[in-house]
C-alpha positions as CSV (number, residue, x, y, z in Angstrom):
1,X,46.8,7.3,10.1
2,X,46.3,3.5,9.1
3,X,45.7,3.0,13.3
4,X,43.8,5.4,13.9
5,X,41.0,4.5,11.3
6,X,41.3,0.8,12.7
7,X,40.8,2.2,16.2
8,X,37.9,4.6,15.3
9,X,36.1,1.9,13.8
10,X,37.1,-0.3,16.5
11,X,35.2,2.0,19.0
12,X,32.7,2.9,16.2
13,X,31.6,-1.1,16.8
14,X,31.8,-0.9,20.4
15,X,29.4,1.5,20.9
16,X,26.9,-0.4,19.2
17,X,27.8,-3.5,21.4
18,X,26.8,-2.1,24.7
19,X,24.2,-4.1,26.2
20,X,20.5,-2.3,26.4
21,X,18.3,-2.5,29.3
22,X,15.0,-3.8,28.3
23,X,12.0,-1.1,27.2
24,X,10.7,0.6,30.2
25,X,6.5,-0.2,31.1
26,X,3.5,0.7,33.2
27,X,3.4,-1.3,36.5
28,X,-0.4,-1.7,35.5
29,X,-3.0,-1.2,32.7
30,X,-3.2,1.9,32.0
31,X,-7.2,3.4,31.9
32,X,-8.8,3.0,28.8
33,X,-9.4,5.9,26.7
34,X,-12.9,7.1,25.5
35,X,-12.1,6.2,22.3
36,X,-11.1,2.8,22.6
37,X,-13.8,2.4,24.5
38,X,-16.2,3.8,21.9
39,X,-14.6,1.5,19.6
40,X,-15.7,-1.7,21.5
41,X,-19.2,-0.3,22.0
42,X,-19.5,0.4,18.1
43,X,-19.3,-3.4,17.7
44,X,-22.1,-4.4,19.8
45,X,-25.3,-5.1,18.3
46,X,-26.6,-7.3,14.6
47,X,-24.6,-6.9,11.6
48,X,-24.8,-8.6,8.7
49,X,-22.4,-9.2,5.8
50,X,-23.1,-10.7,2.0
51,X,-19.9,-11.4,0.0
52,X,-18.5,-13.2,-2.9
53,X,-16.5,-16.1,-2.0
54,X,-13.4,-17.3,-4.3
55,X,-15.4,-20.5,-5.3
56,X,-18.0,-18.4,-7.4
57,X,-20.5,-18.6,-4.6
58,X,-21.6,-16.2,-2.0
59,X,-21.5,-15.6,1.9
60,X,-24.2,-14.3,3.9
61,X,-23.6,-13.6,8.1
62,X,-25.5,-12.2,10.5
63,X,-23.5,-11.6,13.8
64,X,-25.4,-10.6,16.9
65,X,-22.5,-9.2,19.8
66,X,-23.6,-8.0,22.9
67,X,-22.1,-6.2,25.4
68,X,-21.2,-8.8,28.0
69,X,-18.9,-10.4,25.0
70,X,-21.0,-13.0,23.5
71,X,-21.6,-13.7,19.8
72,X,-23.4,-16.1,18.2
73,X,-23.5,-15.9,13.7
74,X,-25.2,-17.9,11.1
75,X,-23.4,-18.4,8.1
76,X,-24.9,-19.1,5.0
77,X,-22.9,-20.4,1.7
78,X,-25.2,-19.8,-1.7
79,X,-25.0,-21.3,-4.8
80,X,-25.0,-18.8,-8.2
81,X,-28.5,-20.4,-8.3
82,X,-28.7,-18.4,-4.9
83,X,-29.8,-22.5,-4.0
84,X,-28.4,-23.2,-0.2
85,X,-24.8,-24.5,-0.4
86,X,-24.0,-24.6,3.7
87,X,-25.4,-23.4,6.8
88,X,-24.0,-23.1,10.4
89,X,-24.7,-21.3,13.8
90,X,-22.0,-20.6,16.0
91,X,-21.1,-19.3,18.9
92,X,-18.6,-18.0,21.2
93,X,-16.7,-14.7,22.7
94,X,-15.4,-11.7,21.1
95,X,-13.8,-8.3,22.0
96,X,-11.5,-5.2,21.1
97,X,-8.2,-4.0,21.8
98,X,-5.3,-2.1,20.6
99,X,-7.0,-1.9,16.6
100,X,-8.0,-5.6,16.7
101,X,-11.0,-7.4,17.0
102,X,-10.9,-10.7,17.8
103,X,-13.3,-14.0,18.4
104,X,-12.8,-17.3,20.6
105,X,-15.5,-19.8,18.8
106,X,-17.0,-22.5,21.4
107,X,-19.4,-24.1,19.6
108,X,-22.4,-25.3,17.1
109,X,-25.9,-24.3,17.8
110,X,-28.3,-26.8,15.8
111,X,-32.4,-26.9,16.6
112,X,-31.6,-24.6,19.9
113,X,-28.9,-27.7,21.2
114,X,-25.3,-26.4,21.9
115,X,-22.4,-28.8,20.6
116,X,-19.3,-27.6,22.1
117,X,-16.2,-27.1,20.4
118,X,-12.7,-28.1,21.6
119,X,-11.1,-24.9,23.3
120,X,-7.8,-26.3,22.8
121,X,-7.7,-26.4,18.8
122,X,-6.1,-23.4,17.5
123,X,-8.3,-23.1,14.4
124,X,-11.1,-21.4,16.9
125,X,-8.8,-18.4,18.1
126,X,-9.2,-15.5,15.1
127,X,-8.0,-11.8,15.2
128,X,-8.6,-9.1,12.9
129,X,-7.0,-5.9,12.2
130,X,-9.7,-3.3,12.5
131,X,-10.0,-1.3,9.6
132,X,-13.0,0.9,9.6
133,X,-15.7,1.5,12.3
134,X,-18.9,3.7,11.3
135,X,-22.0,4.2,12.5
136,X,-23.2,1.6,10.3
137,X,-20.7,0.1,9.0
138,X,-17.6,-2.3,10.3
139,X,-14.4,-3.5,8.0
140,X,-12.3,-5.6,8.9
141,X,-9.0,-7.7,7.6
142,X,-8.2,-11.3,8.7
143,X,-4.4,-11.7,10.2
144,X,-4.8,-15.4,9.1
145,X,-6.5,-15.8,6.1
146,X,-6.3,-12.3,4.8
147,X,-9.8,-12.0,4.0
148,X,-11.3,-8.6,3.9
149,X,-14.9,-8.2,5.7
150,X,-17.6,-5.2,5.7
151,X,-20.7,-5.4,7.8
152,X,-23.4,-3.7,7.8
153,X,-25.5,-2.2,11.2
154,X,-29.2,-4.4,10.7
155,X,-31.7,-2.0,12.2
């Protein structure tokens, strides 16, 4: 009785040990689905976003996307006062896929001159969970940071 326990669990184990073959995939990129294309074209446009920031001041942006997949924002950092902490414009590339947005920043714009940024630092490269897509309205989560944005559509 003593053996035959060993040897079940014996082949119990071996079962598990056979090797897998790897996950089976599409020999191309599959076609895009109205939806996910939708989704893309819901984030094209100006948005703009005020927010507390953890330092006790706020954030203002105002994103303009278009369709070809530039961006350029201004930031804005304010005081309690609501005196001017910080301002930059930037601006770069952006798109959508698979329930994440995401941005490849290139560079400063100051008094209409372009200062390029280096592509190689990993501190550009940003990707966000998508959270909520309306008409008007856009939320999303930082994979990085964990900070939570909401836009809103400027009409």
């Amino acid at each position: 009785m003593k053996t035959l326990l060993i040897l079940a669990s014996i082949i119990a184990f071996c079962a598990g040990c056979s090797s897998t073959q790897p996950p089976k995939i599409t020999e191309s990129k599959p076609e895009l689905s109205l939806d996910k294309k939708q989704l893309r074209k819901s984030f094209v446009g100006k948005w703009e976003s005020t927010q507390p920031t953890k330092d006790g001041n706020s954030k203002h942006a105002v994103i303009e996307r278009s369709s070809d997949g530039r961006y350029v924002v201004e930031f804005k950092i304010y005081y309690p006062d609501k005196t001017l902490k910080y301002q930059s414009k930037e601006f770069g590339f952006w798109g959508v896929s698979g329930g994440v947005y995401f941005t490849m920043f290139r560079g400063w714009i100051e008094n209409d001159n372009f200062s390029p940024a280096n592509p190689n630092n990993a501190y550009y490269y940003d990707a966000y969970k998508i959270v909520s897509v309306l008409e008007n309205e856009l939320s999303y989560d930082n994979l990085s940071s964990g900070n939570k944005y909401l836009y809103k559509r400027v009409l």
